[in-house]
KOLGU-4560 file (N, C-alpha, C; in nm, 3 decimals, padded with zeros to 5 digits):
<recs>
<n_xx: -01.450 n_yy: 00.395 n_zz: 01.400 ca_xx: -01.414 ca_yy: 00.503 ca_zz: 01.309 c_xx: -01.391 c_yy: 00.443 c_zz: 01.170 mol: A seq: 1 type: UNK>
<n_xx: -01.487 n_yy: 00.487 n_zz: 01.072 ca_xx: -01.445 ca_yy: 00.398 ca_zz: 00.973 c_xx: -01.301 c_yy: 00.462 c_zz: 00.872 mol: A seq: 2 type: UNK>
<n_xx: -01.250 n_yy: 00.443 n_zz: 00.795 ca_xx: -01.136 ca_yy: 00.443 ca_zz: 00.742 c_xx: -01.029 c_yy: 00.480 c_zz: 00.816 mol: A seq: 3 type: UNK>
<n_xx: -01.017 n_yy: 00.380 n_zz: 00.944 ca_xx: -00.904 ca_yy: 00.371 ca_zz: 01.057 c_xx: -00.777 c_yy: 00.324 c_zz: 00.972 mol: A seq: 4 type: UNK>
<n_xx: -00.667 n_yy: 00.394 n_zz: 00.977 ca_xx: -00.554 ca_yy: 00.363 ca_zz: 00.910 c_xx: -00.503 c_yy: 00.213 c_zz: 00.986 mol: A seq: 5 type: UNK>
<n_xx: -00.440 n_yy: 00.109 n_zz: 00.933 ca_xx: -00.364 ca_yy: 00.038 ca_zz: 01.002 c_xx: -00.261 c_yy: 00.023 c_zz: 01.067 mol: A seq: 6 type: UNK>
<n_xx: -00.206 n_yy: -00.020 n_zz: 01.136 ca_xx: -00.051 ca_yy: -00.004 ca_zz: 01.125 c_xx: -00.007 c_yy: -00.157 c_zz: 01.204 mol: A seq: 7 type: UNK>
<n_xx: 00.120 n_yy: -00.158 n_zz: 01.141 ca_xx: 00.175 ca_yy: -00.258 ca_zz: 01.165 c_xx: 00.357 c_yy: -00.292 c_zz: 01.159 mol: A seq: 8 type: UNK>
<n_xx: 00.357 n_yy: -00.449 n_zz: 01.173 ca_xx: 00.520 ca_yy: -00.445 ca_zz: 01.242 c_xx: 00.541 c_yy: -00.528 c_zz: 01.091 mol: A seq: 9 type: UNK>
<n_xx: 00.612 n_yy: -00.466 n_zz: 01.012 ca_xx: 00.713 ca_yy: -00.543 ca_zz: 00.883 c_xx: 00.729 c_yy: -00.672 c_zz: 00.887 mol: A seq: 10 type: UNK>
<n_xx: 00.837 n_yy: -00.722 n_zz: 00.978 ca_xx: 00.847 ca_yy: -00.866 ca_zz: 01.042 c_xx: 00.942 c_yy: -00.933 c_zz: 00.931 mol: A seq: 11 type: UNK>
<n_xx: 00.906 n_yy: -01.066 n_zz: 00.943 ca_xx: 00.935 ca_yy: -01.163 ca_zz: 00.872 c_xx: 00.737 c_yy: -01.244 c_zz: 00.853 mol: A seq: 12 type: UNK>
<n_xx: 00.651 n_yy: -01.201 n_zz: 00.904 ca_xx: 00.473 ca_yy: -01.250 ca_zz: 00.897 c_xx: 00.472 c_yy: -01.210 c_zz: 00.738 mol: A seq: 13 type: UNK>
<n_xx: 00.414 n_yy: -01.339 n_zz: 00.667 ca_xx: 00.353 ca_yy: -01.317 ca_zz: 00.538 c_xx: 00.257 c_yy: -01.130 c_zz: 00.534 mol: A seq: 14 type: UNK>
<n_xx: 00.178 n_yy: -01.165 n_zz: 00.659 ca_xx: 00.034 ca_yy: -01.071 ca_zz: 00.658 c_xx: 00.113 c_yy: -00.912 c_zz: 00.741 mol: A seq: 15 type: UNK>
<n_xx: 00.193 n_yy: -00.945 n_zz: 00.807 ca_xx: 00.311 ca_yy: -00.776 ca_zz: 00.792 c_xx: 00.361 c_yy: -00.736 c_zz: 00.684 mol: A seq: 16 type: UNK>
<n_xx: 00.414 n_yy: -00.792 n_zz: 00.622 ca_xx: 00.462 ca_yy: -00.775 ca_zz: 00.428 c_xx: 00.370 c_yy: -00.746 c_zz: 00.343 mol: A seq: 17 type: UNK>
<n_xx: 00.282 n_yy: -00.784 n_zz: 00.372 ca_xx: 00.126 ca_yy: -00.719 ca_zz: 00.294 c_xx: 00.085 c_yy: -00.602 c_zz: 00.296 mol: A seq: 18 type: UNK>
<n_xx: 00.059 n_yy: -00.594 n_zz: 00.519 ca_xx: 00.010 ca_yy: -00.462 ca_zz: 00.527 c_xx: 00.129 c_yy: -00.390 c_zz: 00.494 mol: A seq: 19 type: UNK>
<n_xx: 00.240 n_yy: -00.395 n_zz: 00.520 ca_xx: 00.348 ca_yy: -00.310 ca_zz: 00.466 c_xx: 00.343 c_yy: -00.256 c_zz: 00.303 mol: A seq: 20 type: UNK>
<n_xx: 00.320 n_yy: -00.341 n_zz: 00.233 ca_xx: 00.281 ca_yy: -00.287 ca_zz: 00.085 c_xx: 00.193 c_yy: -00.246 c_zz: 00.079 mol: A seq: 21 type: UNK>
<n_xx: 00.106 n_yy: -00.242 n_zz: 00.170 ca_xx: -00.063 ca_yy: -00.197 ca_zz: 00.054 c_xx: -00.003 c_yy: -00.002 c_zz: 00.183 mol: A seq: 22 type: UNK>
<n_xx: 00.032 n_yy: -00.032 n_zz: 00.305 ca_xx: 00.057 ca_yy: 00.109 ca_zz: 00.265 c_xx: 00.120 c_yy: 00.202 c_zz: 00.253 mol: A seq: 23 type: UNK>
<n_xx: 00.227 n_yy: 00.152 n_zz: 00.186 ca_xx: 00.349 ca_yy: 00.204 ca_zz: 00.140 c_xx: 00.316 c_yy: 00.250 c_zz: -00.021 mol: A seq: 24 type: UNK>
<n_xx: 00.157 n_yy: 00.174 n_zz: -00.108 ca_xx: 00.108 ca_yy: 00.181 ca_zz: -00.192 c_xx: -00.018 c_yy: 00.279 c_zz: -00.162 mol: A seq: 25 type: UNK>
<n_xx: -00.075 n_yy: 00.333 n_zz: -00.061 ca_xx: -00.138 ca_yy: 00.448 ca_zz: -00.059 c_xx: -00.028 c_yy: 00.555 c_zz: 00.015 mol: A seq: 26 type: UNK>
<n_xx: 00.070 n_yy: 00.567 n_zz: 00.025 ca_xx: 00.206 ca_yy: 00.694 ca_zz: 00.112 c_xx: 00.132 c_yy: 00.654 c_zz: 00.212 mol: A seq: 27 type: UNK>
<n_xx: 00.134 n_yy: 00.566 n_zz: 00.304 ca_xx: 00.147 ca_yy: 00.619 ca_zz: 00.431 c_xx: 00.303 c_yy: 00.500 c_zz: 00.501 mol: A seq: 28 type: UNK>
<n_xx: 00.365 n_yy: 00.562 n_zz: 00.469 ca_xx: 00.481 ca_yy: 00.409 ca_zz: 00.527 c_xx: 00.540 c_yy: 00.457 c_zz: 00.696 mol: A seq: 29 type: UNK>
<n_xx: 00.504 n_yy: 00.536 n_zz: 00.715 ca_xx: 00.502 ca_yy: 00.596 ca_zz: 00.859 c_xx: 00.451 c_yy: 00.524 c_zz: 01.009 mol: A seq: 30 type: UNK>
<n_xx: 00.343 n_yy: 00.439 n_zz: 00.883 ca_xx: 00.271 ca_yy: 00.311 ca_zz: 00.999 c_xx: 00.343 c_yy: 00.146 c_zz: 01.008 mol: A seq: 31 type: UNK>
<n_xx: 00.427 n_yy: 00.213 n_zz: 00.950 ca_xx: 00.506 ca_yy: 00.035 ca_zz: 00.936 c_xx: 00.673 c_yy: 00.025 c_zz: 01.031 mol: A seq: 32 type: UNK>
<n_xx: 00.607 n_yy: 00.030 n_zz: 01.135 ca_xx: 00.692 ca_yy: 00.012 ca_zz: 01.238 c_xx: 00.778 c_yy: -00.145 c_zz: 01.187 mol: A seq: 33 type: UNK>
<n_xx: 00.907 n_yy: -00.109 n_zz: 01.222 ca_xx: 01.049 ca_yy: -00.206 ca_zz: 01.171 c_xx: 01.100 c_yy: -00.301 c_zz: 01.331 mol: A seq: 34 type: UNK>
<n_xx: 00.999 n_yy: -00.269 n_zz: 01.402 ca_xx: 01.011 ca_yy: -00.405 ca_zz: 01.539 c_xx: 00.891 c_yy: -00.360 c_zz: 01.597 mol: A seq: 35 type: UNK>
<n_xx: 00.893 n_yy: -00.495 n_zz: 01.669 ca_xx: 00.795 ca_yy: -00.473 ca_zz: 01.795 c_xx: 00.735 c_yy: -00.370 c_zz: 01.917 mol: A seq: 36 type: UNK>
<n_xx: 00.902 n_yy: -00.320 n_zz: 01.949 ca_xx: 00.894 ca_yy: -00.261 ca_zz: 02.004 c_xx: 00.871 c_yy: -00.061 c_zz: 01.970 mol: A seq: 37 type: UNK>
<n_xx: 00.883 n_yy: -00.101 n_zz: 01.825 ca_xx: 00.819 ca_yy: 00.065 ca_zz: 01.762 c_xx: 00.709 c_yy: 00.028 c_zz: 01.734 mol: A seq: 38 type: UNK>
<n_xx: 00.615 n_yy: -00.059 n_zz: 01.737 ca_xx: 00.487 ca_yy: -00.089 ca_zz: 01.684 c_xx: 00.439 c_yy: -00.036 c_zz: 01.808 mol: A seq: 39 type: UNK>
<n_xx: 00.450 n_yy: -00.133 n_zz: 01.932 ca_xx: 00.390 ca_yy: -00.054 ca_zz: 02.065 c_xx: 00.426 c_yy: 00.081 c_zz: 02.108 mol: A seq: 40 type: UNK>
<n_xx: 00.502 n_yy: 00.118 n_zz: 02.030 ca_xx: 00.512 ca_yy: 00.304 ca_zz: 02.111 c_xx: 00.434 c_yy: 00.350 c_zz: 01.970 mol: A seq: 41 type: UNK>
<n_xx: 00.412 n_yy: 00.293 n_zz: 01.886 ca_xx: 00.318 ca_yy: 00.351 ca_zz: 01.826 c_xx: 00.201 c_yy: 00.362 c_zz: 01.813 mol: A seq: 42 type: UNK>
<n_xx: 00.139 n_yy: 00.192 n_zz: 01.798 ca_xx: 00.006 ca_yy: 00.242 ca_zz: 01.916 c_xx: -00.018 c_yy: 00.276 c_zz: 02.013 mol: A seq: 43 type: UNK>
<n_xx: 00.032 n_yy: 00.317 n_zz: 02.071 ca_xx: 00.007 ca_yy: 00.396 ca_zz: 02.217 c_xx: 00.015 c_yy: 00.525 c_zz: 02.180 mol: A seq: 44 type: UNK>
<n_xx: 00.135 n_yy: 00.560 n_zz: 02.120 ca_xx: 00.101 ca_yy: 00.725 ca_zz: 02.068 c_xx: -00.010 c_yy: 00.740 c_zz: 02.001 mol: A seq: 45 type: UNK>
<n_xx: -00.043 n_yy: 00.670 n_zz: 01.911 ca_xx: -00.202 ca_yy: 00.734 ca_zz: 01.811 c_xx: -00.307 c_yy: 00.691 c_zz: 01.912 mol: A seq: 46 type: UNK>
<n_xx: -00.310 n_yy: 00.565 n_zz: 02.039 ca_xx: -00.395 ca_yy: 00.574 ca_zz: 02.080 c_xx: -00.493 c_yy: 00.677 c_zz: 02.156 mol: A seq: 47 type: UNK>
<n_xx: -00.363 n_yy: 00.781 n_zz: 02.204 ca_xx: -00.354 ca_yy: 00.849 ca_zz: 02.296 c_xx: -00.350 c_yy: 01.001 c_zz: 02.242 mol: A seq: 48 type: UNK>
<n_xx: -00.343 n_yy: 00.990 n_zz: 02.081 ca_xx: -00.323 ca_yy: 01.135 ca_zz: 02.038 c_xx: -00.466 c_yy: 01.132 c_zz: 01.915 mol: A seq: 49 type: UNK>
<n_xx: -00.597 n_yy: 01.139 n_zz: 01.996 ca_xx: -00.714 ca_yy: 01.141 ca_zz: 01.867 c_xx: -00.685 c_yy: 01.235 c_zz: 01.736 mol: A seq: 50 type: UNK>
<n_xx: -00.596 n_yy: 01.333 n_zz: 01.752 ca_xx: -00.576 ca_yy: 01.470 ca_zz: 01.658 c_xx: -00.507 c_yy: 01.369 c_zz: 01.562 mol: A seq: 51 type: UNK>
<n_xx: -00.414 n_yy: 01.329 n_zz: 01.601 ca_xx: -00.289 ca_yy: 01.244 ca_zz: 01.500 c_xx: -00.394 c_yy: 01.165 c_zz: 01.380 mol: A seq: 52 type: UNK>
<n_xx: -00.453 n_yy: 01.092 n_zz: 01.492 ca_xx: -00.541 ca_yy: 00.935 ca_zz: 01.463 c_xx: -00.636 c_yy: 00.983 c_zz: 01.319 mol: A seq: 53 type: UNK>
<n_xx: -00.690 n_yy: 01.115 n_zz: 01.370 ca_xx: -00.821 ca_yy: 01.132 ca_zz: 01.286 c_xx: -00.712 c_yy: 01.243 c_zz: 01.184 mol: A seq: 54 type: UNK>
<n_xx: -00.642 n_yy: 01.297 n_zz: 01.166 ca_xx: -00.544 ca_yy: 01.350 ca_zz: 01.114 c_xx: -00.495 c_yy: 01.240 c_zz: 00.971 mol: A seq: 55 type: UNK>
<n_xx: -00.424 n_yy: 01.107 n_zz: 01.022 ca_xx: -00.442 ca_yy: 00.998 ca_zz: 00.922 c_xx: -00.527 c_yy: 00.965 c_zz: 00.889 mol: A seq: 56 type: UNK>
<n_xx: -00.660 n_yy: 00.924 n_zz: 00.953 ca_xx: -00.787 ca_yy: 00.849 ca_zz: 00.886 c_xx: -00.801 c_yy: 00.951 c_zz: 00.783 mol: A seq: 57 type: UNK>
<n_xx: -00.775 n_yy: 01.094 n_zz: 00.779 ca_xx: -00.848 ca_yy: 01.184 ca_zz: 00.650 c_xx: -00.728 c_yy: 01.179 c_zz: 00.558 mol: A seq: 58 type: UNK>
<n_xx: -00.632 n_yy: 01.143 n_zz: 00.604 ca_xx: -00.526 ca_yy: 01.109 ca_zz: 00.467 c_xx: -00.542 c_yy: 00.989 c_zz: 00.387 mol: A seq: 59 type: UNK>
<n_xx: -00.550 n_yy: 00.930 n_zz: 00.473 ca_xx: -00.603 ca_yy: 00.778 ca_zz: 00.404 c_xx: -00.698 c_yy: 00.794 c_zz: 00.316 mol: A seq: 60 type: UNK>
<n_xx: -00.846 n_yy: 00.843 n_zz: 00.375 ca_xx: -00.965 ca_yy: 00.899 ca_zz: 00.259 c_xx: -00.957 c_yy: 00.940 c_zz: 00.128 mol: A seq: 61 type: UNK>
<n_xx: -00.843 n_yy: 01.057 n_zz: 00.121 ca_xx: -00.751 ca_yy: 01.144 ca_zz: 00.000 c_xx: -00.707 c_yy: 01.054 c_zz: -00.041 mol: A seq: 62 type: UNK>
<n_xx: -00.567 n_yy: 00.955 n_zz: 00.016 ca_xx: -00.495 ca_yy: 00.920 ca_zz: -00.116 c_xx: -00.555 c_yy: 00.773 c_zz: -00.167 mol: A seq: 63 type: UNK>
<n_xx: -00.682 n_yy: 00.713 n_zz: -00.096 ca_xx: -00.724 ca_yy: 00.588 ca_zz: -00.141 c_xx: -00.778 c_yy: 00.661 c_zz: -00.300 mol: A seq: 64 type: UNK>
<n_xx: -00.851 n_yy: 00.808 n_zz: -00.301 ca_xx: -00.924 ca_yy: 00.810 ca_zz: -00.418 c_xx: -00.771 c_yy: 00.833 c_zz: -00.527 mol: A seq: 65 type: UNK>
<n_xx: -00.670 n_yy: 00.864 n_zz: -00.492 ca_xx: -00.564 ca_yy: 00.844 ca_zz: -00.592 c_xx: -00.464 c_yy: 00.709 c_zz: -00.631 mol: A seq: 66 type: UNK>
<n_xx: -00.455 n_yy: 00.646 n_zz: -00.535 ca_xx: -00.394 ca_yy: 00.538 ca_zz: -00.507 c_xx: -00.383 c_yy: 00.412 c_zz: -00.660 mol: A seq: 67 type: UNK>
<n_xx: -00.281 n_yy: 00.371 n_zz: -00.712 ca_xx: -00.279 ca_yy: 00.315 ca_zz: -00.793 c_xx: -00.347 c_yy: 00.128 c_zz: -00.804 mol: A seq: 68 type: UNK>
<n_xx: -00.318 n_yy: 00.143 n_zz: -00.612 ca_xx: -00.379 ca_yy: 00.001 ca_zz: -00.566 c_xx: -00.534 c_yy: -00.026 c_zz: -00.628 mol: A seq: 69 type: UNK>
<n_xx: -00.618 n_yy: 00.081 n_zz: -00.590 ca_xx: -00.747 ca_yy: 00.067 ca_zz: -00.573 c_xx: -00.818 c_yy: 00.169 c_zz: -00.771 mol: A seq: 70 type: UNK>
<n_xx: -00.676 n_yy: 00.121 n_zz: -00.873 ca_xx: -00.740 ca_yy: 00.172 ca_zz: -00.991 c_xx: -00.759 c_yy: 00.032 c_zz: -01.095 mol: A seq: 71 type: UNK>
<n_xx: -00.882 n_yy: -00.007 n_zz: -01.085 ca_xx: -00.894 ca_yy: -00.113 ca_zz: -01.118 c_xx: -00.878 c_yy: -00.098 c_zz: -01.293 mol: A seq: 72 type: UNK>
<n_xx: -00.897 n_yy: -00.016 n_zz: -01.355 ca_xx: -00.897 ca_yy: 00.040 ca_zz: -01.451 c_xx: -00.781 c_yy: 00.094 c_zz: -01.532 mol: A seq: 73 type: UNK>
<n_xx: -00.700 n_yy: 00.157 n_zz: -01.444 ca_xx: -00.554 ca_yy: 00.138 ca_zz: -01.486 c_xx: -00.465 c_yy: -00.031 c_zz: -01.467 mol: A seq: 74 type: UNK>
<n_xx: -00.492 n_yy: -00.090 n_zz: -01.414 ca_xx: -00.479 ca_yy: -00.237 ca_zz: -01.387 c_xx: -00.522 c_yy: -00.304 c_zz: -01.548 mol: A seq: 75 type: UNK>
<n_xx: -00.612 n_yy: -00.309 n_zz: -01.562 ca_xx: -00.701 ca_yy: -00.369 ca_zz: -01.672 c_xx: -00.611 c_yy: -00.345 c_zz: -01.782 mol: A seq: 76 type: UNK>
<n_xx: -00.572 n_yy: -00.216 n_zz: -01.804 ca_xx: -00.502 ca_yy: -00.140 ca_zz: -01.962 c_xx: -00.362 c_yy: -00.192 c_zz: -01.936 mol: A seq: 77 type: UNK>
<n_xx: -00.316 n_yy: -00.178 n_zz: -01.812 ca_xx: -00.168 ca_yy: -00.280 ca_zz: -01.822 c_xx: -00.170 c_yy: -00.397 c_zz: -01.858 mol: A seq: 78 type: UNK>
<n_xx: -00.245 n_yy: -00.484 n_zz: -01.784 ca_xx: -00.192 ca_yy: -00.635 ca_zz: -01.814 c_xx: -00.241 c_yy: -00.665 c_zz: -01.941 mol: A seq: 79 type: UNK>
<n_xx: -00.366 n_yy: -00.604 n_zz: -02.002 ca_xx: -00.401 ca_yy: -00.604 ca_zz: -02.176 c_xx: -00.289 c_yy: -00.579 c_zz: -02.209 mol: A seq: 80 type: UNK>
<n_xx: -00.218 n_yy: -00.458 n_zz: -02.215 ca_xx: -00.101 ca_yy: -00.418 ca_zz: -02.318 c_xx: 00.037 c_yy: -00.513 c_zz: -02.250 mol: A seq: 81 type: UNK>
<n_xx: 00.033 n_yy: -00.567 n_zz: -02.092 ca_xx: 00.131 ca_yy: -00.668 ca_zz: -02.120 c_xx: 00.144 c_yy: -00.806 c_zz: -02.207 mol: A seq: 82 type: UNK>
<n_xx: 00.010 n_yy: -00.857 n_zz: -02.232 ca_xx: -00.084 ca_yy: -00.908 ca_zz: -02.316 c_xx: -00.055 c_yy: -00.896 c_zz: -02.405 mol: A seq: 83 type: UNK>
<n_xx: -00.059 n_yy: -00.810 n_zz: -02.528 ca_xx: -00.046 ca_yy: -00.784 ca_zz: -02.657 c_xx: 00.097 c_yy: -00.785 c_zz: -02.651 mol: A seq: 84 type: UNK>
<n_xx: 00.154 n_yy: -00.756 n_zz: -02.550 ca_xx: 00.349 ca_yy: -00.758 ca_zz: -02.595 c_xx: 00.375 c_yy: -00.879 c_zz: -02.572 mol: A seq: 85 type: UNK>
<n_xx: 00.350 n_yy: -00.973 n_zz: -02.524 ca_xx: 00.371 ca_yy: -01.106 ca_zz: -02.488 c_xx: 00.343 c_yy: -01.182 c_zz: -02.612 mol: A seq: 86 type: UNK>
<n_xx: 00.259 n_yy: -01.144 n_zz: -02.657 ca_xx: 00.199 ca_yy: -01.234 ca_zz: -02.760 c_xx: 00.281 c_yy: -01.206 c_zz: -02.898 mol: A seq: 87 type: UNK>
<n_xx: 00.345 n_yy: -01.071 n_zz: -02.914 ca_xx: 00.411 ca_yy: -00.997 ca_zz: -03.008 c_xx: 00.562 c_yy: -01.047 c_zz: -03.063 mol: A seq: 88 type: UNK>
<n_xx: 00.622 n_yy: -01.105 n_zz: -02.902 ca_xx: 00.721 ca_yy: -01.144 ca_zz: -02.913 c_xx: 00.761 c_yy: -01.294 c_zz: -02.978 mol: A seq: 89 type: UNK>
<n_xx: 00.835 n_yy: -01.311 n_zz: -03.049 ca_xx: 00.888 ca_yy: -01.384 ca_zz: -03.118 c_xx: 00.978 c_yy: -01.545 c_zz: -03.013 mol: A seq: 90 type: UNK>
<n_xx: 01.025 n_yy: -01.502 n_zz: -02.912 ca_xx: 01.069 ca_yy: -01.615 ca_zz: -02.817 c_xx: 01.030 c_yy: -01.509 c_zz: -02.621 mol: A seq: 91 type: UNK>
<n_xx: 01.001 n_yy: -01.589 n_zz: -02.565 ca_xx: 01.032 ca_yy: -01.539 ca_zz: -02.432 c_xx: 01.127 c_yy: -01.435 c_zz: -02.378 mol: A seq: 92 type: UNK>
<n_xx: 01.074 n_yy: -01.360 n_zz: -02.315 ca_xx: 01.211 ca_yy: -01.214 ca_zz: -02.284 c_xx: 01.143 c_yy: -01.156 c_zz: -02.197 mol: A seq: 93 type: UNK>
<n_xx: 01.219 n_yy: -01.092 n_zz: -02.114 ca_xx: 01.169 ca_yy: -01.003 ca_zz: -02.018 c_xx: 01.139 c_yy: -00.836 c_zz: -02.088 mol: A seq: 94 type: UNK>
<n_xx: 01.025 n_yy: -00.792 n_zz: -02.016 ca_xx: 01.034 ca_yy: -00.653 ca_zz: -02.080 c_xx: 00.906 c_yy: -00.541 c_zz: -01.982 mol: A seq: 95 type: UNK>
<n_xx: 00.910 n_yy: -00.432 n_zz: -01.973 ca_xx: 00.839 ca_yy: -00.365 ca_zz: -01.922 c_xx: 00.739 c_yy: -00.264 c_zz: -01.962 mol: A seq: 96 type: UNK>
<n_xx: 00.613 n_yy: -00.299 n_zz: -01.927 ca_xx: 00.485 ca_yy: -00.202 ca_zz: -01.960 c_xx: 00.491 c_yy: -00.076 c_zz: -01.964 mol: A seq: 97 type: UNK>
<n_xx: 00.490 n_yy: 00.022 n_zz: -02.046 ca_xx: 00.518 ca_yy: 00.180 ca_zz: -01.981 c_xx: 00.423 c_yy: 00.209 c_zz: -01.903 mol: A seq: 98 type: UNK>
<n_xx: 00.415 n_yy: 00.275 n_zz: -01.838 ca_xx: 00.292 ca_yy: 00.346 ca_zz: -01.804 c_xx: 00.235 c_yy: 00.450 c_zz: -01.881 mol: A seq: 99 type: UNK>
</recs>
């Protein structure tokens, strides 16, 4: 099935902290089971519930075309204009991009 949602266990795993951000960065944080043992009652529930399964895969579809992850283009205009403020400043400082 292609655009199968993932899901996964948070952890302390570099690659659980990942999948945890990227989809907590398209809304779906529903798949990020907080132990082991909610990860397996969760695949087993979507395994077992195709309505659910294909229910997410078409959410996923929707919010990838909104998703700030996958705007390479809004990406580009930030770190330019973090860019130009960096360069603006007079000594080192912390400071934030608007959107």
């Amino acid at each position: 099935m292609k655009g199968l949602p993932v899901l996964t266990c948070k952890g302390d795993a570099f690659s659980g902290r990942v999948a945890a951000s990227l989809l907590t960065s398209v809304g779906m944080p529903e798949l990020i089971a907080e132990s082991l043992a909610a990860y397996e009652s969760r695949a087993l529930e979507l395994a077992l519930d195709q309505a659910q399964l294909t229910a997410l895969s078409e959410r996923l579809r929707r919010n990838l075309l909104h998703a700030p992850l996958f705007d390479a283009d809004g990406f580009r205009r930030g770190i330019e204009q973090a860019f130009v403020m960096m360069r603006e400043q007079d000594r080192p400082q912390s400071f934030s991009v608007p959107k």
